[in-house]
N, C-alpha and C positions, 0 to 999 in steps of 0.2 A: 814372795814376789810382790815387790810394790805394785798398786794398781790405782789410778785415778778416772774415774769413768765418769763423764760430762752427759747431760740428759737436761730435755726442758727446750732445747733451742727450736728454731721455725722460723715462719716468715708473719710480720705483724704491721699493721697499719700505724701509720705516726699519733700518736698519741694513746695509744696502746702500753702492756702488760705483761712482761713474760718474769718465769721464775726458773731459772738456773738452778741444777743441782750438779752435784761431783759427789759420788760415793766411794771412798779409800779402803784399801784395804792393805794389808801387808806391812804394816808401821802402827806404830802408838802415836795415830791421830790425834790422840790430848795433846801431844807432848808437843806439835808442831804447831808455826804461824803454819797460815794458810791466804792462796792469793790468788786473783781471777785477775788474768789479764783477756788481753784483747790484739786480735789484729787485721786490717782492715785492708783490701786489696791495693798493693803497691805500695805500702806502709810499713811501719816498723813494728814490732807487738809491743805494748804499753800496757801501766801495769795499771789496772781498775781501782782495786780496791784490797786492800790487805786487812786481817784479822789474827792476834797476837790467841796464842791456846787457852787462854781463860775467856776472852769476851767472849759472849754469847751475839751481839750485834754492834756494827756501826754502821755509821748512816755517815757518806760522803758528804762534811758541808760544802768543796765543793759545786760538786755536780747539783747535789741534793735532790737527784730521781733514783739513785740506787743505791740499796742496802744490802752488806753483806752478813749472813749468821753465819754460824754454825751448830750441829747437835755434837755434841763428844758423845753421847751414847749412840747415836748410831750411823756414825763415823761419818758425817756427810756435811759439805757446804754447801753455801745457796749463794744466791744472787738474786734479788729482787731488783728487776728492771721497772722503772714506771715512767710513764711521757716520754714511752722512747724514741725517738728520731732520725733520719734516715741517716745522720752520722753514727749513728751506732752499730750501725750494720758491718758486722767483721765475724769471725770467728775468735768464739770465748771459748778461753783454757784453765784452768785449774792447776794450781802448782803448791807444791810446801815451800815452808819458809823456814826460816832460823829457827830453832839450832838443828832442825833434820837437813840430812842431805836433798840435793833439790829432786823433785821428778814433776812430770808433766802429763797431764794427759791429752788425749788425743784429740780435743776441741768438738765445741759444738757450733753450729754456724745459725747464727742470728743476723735475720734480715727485714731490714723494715723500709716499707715503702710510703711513697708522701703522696 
């Protein structure tokens, strides 16, 4: 049974810190991209930040305050948030990517106040 389980989220002042994690199980997590979207009240879900099964990190030069890893040994991604803003405030999800079938987990809700 696929499982994607979100941990790390809360409520944080602007200019603040949080670190997202998703722990999988049920699947060969190597073998999958993986992807932390976002969705923020009365809004669409939009997709954060995507990471292909070999990197270990990238760092959005958009945004350039959040960075995604991942460990393959112990099946988990992250989301490093930093200077985050009170647009940021949505519930973040965790999902696979290509070539695995999609799942989703059941979000964590990040909030930040200015």
């Amino acid at each position: 049974q696929v499982q994607l389980v979100e941990s790390g989220g809360g409520s944080v002042q602007a200019g603040g810190s949080l670190k997202l994690s998703c722990a999988a199980s049920g699947f060969i997590f190597s073998s999958c991209a993986m992807a932390w979207y976002r969705q923020a009240p009365g809004k669409e879900r939009e997709l954060v930040l995507s990471i292909s099964p070999r990197e270990t990190t990238y760092q959005s030069s958009v945004k350039g305050r959040f960075t995604i890893s991942r460990d393959n040994v112990k099946n988990t991604l992250y989301l490093q948030m930093d200077s985050l803003k009170p647009e940021d405030t949505a519930v973040y999800y965790c999902a696979t990517g290509r070539p695995c079938s999609a799942y989703w987990g059941q979000g964590t809700q990040v909030t930040v106040s200015s």
